[in-house]
MARGUBA-110926 format. One line per 4 residues: number of its first residue (from 1); their letters; for each residue x, y, z of C-alpha. Coordinates in pm, 1 decimal. Layout:
BEGIN
NUM> a> X/Y/Z | ... .
***
This chain:
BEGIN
1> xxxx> 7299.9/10981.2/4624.2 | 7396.6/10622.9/4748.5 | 7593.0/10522.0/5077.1 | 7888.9/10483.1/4877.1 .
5> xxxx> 7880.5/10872.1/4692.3 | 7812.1/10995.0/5060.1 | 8080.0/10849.9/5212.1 | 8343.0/10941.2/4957.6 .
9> xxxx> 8212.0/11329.4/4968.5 | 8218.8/11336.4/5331.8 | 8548.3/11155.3/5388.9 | 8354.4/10847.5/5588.8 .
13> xxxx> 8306.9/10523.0/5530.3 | 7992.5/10296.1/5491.4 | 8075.0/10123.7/5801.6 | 8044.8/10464.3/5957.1 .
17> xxxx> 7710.3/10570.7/5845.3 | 7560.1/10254.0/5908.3 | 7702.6/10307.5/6297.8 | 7604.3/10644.3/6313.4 .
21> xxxx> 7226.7/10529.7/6166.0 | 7286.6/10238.9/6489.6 | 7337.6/10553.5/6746.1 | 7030.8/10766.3/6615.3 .
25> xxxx> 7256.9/11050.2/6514.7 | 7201.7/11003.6/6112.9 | 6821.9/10910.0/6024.8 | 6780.1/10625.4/5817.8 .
29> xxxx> 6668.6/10814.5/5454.5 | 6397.3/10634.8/5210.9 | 6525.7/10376.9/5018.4 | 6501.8/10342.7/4636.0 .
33> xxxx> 6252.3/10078.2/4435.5 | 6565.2/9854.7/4428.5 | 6597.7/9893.6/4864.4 | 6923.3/10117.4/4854.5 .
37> xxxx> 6952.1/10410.1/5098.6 | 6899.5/10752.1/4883.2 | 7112.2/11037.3/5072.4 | 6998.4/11446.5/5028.2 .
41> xxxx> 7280.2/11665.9/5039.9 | 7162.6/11761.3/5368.5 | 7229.1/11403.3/5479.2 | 7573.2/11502.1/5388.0 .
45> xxxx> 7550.6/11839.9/5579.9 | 7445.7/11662.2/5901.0 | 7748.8/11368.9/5796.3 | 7992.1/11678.9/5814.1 .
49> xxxx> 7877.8/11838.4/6128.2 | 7878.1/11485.8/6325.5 | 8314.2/11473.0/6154.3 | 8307.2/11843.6/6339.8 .
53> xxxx> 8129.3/11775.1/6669.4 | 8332.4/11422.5/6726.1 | 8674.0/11615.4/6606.9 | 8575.6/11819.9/6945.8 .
57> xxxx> 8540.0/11487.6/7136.4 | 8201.7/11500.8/7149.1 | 8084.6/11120.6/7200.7 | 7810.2/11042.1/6930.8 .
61> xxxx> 7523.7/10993.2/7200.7 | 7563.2/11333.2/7293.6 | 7517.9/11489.8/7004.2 | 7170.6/11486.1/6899.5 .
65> xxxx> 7137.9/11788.5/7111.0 | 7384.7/12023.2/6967.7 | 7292.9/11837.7/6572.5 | 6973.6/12013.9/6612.8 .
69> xxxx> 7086.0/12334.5/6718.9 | 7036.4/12322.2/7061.3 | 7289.3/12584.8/7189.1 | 7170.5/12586.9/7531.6 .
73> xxxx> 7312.0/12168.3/7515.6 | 7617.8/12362.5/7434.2 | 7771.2/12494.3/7746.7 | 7771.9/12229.5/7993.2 .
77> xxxx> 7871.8/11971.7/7741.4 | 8126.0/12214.7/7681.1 | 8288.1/12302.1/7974.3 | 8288.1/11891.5/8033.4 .
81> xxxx> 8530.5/11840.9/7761.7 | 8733.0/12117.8/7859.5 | 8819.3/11970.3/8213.7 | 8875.5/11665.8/8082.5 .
85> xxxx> 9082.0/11778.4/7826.6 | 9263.4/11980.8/8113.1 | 9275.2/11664.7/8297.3 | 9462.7/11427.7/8026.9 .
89> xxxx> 9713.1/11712.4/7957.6 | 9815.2/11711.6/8318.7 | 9848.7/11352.0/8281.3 | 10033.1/11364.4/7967.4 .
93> xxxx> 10291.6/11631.9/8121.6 | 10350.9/11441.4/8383.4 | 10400.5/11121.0/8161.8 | 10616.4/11310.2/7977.4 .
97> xxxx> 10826.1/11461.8/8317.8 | 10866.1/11056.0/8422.9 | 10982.1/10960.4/8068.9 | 11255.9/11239.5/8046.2 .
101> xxxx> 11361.4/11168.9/8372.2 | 11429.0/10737.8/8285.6 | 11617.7/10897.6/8003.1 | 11833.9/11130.5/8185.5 .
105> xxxx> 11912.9/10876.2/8422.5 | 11908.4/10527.3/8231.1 | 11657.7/10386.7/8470.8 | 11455.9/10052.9/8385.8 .
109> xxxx> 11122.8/10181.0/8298.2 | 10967.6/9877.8/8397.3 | 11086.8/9980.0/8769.8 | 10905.4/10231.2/9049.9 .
113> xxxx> 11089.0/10558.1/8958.7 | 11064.0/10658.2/9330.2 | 11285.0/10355.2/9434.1 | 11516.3/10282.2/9109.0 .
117> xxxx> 11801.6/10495.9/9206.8 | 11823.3/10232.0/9473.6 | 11811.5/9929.0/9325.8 | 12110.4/9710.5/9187.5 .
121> xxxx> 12329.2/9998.4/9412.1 | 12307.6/10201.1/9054.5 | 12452.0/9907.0/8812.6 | 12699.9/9828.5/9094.6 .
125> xxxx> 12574.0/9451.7/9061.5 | 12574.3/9186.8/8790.8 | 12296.6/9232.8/8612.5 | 12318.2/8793.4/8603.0 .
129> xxxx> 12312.1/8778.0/8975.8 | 12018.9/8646.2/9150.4 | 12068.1/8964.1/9425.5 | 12050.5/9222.1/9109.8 .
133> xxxx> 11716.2/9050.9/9058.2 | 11593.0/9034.7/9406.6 | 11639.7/9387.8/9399.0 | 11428.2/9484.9/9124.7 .
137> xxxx> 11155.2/9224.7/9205.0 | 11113.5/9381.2/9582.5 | 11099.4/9718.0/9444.5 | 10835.7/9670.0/9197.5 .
141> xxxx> 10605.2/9462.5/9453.1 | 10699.5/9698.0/9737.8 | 10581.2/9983.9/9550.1 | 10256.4/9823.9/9460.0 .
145> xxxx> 10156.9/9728.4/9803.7 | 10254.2/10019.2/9975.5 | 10069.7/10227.7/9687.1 | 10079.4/10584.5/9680.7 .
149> xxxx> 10014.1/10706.0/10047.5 | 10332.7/10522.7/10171.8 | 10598.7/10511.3/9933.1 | 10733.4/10858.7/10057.1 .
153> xxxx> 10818.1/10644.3/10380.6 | 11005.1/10367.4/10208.3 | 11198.4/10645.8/10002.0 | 11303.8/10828.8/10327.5 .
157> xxxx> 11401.2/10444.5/10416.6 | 11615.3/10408.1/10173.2 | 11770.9/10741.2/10194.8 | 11856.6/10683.9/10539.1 .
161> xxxx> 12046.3/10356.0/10423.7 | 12175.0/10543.1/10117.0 | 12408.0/10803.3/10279.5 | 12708.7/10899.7/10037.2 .
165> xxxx> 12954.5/10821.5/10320.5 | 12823.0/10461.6/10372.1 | 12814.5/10406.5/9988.6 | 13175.6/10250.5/9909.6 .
169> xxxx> 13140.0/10027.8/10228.5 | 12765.4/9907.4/10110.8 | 12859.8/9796.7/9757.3 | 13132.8/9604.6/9947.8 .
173> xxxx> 12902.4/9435.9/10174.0 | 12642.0/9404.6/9906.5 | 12930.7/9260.3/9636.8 | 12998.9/9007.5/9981.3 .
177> xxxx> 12664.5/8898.0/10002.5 | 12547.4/8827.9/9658.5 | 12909.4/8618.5/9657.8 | 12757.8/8364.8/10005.7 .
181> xxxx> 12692.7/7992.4/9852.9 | 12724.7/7711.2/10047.6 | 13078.3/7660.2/9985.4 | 13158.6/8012.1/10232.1 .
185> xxxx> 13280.3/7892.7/10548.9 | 13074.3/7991.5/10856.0 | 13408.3/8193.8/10995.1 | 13344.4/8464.7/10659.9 .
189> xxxx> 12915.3/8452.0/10725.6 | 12968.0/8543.8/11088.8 | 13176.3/8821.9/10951.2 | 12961.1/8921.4/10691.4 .
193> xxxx> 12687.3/8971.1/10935.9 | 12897.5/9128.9/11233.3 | 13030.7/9363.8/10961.7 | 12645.4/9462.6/10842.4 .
197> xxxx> 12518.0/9511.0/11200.5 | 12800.0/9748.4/11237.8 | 12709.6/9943.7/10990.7 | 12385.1/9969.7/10920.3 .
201> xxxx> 12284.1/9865.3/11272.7 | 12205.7/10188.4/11436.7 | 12021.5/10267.6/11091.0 | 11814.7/10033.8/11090.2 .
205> xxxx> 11753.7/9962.9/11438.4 | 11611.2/10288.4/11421.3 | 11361.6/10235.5/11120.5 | 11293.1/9935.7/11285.2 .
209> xxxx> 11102.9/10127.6/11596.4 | 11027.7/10408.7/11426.6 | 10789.4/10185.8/11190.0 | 10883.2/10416.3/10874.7 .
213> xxxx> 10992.2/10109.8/10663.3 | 10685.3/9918.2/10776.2 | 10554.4/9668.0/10571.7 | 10190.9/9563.2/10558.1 .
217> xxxx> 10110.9/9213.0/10694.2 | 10000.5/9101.0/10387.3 | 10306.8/9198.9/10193.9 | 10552.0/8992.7/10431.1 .
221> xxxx> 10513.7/8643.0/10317.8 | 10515.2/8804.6/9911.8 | 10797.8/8922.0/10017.6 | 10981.9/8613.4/10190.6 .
225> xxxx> 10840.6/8412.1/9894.9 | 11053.9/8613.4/9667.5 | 11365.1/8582.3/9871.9 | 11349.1/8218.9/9903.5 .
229> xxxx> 11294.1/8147.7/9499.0 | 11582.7/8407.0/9408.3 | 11846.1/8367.9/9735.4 | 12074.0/8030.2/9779.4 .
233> xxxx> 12023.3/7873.9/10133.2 | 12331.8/8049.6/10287.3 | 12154.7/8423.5/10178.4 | 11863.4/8284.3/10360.0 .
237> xxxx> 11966.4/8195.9/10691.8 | 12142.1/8555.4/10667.8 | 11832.8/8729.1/10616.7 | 11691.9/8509.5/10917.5 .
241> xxxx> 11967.1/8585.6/11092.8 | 11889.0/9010.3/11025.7 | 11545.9/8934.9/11136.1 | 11670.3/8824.0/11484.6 .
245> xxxx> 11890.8/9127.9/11516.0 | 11638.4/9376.9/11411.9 | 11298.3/9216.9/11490.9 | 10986.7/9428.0/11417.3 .
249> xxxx> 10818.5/9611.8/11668.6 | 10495.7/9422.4/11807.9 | 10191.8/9541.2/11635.0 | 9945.8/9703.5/11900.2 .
253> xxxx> 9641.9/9477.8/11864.2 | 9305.9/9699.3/11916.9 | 9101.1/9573.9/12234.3 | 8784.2/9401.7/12206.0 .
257> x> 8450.5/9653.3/12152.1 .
***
């Protein structure tokens, strides 16, 4: 039989048996007086147990082995596929744990699940406003340079600032601050920032030493950067203003060796 009658029996295509005669899983048969390829049937055996072995996930190069009966290539190969297998379903329930939980709670999927139920104060703020943006910006890039190992610190963070009983009184201040422009007299910013270090002061005064909401050094100016494109001039000196009320703690620098 021709490549053509092969392919069609075994539910291939050409392009197939040419790759799998590339790999070294299908030997190339003799070719006819006029050069075509002339398959056996058990060509179209060995076509049907390569469909079986890669329906397994068996990778082509690996099955050479187990084409020719190998059994003892078997076991190892295997129990290989198995833990991998294992593997990707873990991943996959977990994938599908994250997913349910954006749609039970609306959240942005394009946002850090740890930290979304934080930003925007939960749809409290325009979604138009530059400080709705802000928000979602720093959490994405805050997630990615803590990674892993320290974004149970900034969640605690957060918490800490998140308290039910401060809520009403942080949208307000929040709602106040996404509202400075240069047109706010300086009487309403001194407010604004007498009324924050009130109270979130002992907060995050206390974060602040502690060093739980630390950000790495290389993550600061990222940081700033993004501030300064998204926040008007007033919002800046604010911030700069927070930074002199709460400074960080000096890093300890290690002594010479």
């Amino acid at each position: 039989m021709q490549s053509v009658e092969l392919a069609r029996l075994a539910g291939v295509s050409v392009r197939a048996l040419r790759h799998y005669h590339s790999v070294g899983v299908l030997p190339e048969p003799p070719r006819s007086h006029s050069g075509y390829r002339r398959y056996s049937v058990h060509d179209l055996v060995r076509v049907l147990r390569i469909k079986r072995l890669a329906s397994l996930g068996i990778p082509l190069e690996g099955m050479p082995p187990l084409l020719d009966d190998d059994s003892t290539s078997a076991a190892p190969l295997l129990e290989r596929l198995d833990a991998e297998l294992a593997a990707e379903i873990d991943r996959l329930e977990r994938q599908r744990a994250l997913i349910a939980d954006l749609r039970e709670n609306g959240t942005p999927p394009a946002l850090p699940p740890a930290l979304a139920r934080f930003v925007g104060l939960g749809g409290t703020l325009p979604p138009s406003s530059a400080l709705d943006r802000l928000d979602r910006d720093q959490a994405v890039l805050l997630a990615h340079v803590v990674g892993d190992e320290g974004l149970p610190g900034v969640v605690e963070a957060f918490e800490r600032l998140a308290v039910p009983e401060l809520r009403e009184a942080t949208v307000l201040l929040t709602q106040r601050f996404d509202a400075l422009d240069d047109a706010t007299p300086r009487e309403d910013v001194d407010a604004f920032v007498a009324d924050f270090a009130v109270l979130f002061g002992p907060v995050v005064a206390e974060l602040t030493a502690t060093g739980l909401f630390a950000v790495p050094d290389s993550a600061t100016d990222l940081l700033a950067t993004l501030a300064g494109d998204l926040l008007n001039e007033t919002q800046q000196r604010v911030i700069e203003r927070f930074d002199e009320l709460f400074p960080a703690p000096p890093r300890e620098v290690p002594p010479p060796v």
